[in-house]
C-alpha positions in Angstrom: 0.0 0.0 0.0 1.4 2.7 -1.1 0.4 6.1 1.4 -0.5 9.6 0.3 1.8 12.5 1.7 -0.2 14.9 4.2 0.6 18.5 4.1 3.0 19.4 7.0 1.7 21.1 10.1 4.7 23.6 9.3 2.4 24.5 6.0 -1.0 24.9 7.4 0.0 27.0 10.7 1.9 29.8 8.2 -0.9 30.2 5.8 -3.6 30.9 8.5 -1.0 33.3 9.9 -0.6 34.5 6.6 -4.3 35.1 5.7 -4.6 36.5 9.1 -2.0 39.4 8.3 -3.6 39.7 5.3 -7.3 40.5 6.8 -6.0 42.3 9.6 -4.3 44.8 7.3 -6.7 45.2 4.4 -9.2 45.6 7.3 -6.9 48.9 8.8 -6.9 50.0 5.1 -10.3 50.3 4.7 -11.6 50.7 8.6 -8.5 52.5 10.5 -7.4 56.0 11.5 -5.6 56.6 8.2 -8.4 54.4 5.9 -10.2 55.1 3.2 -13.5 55.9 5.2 -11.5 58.3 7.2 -10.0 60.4 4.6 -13.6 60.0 2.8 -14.7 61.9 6.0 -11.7 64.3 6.2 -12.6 65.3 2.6 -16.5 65.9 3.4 -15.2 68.0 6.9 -12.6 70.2 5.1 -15.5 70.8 2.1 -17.7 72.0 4.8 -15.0 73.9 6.4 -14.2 75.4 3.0 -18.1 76.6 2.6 -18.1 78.1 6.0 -14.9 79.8 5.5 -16.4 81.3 2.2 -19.8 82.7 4.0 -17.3 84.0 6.9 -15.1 86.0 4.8 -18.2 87.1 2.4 -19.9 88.6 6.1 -16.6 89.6 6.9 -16.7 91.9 4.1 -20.5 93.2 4.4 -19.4 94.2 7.6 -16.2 95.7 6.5 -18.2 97.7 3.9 -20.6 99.1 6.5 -18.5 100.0 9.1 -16.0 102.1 6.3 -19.1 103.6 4.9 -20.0 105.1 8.5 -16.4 106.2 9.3 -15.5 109.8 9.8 -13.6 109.9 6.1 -16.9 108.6 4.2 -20.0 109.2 5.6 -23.3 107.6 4.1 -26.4 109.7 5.4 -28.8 107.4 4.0 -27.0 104.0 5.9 -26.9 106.6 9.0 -30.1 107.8 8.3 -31.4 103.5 8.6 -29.1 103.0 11.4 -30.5 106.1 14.0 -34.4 104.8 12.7 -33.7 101.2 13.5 -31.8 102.0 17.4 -33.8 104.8 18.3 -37.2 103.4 17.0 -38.5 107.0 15.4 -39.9 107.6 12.0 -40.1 111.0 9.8 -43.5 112.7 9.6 -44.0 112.0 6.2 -43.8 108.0 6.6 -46.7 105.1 6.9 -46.6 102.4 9.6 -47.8 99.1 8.5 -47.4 96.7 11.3 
């Protein structure tokens, strides 16, 4: 009778190591800190940092442009006119109240 060779222990206990390294790293690809689900999110964050930044600097500049156009060196009597009728709550005599 002539026997069939079995694989060697040696054999079987280094490929389930190997396939073991092999899942635990393509798992910390895809699912770890520095994964690509991470830097999916790290891109979404920074694009909704980026809009925020852009509505920021655009109020930034509203306000920019109204407090230069009430400095001493331009003065806009209509925008000061607005701004003394909306603190002060008075109207002229020749205005309607619609409430």
């Amino acid at each position: 009778m002539t026997r069939t060779p079995r694989p060697a222990f040696g054999t079987f206990v280094f490929f389930t190591a190997a396939l073991g390294l092999a899942t635990y790293f393509t798992f910390a690809a895809v699912q770890g800190d520095f994964g690509l689900f991470r830097r999916a999110e790290i891109v979404a964050e920074a694009d909704a940092l980026q809009k925020q930044l852009t509505h920021v600097q655009q109020e930034v500049s509203r306000m920019e442009n109204l407090t230069q156009r009430l400095s001493d060196n331009f003065l806009d009597l209509d925008l000061l006119d607005e701004q003394a009728r909306s603190v002060l709550g008075m109207i002229r005599a020749d205005e309607i109240v619609i409430r």
